[in-house]
Every structure is written in structure tokens, then in C-alpha cells.
C-alpha positions as MATLAB code, in Angstrom:
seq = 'XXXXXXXXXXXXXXXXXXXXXXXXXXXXXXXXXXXXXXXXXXXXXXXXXXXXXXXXXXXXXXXXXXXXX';
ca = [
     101.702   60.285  -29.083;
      99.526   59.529  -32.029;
      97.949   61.922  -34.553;
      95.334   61.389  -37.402;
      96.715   62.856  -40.316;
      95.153   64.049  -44.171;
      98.602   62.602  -45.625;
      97.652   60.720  -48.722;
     101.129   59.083  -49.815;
     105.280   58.949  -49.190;
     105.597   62.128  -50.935;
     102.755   64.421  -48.773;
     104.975   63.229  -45.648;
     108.419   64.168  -47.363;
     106.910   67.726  -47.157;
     106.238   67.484  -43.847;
     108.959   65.378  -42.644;
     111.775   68.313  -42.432;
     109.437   70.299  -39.819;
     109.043   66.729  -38.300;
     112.768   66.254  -37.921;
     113.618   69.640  -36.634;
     110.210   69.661  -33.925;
     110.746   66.089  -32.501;
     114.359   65.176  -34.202;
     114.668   62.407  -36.707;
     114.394   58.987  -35.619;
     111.570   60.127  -33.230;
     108.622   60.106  -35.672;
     106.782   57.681  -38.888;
     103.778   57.703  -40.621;
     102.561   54.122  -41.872;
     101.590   55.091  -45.661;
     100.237   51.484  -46.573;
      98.013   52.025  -44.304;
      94.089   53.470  -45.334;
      94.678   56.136  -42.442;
      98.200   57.614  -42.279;
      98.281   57.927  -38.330;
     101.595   59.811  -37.451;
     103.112   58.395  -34.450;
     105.769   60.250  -32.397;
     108.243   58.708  -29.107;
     108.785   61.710  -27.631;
     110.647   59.377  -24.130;
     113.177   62.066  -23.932;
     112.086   65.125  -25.359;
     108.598   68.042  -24.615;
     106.703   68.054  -27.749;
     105.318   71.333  -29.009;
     102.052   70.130  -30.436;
     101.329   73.922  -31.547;
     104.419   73.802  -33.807;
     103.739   70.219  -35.376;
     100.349   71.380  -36.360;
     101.548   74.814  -37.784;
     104.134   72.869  -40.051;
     101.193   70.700  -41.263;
      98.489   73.224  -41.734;
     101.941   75.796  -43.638;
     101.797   72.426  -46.452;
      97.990   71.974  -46.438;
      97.262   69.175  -43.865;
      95.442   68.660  -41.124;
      96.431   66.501  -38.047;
      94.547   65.790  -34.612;
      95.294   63.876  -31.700;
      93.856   60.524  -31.161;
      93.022   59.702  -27.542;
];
């Protein structure tokens, strides 16, 4: 699953990135941030992702995230 994302920089995902852990656990997640358009990208092989939760952690710390198709 991939998400557009308003992160800016490595320290807008470290807000995020706890909520990230506990939603879709730790090594199932990354955000490129040298990249012009931080796209969020989550392996979810094993695991139901709860979309609704993801985007209530990001819009709790002031971003926005949708899904890219």
C-alpha cells in the first residue's frame, strides 16, 4: 500500500512513526524523505491494515495522507 503524505522532513515522520509502529508494527512501513514527495509505503503481507487509524494518527500531528491508486 502506498500513501501520499504532507511530511516535509525525518523529523515530521518521527512524530508519526510511533502510531506507525504500533498500527502496522515496525519493520512494516518507510517514508523516502530525499524524495520531493514523501510517499509512505506500507507491506502489510501478513497483517489487515486499518487505514481509518493510520489517517487519525496523521491528521492527531497535523498531516494529511491519501491513498495512491
Amino acid at each position: 500500500m502506498k500513501f501520499k503524505t504532507t511530511l516535509k522532513c525525518s523529523g515530521c515522520v518521527a512524530q508519526v512513526a510511533s502510531a506507525l509502529d504500533e498500527i502496522v508494527g515496525k519493520e512494516n512501513w518507510k517514508v523516502d524523505v530525499a524524495q520531493p514527495v514523501k510517499i509512505l509505503e506500507i507491506e502489510s503481507s501478513n497483517r489487515t491494515v486499518d487505514v481509518d487509524k493510520i489517517e487519525d494518527a496523521f491528521q492527531q500531528k497535523g498531516f494529511k495522507l491519501e491513498p495512491i491508486v
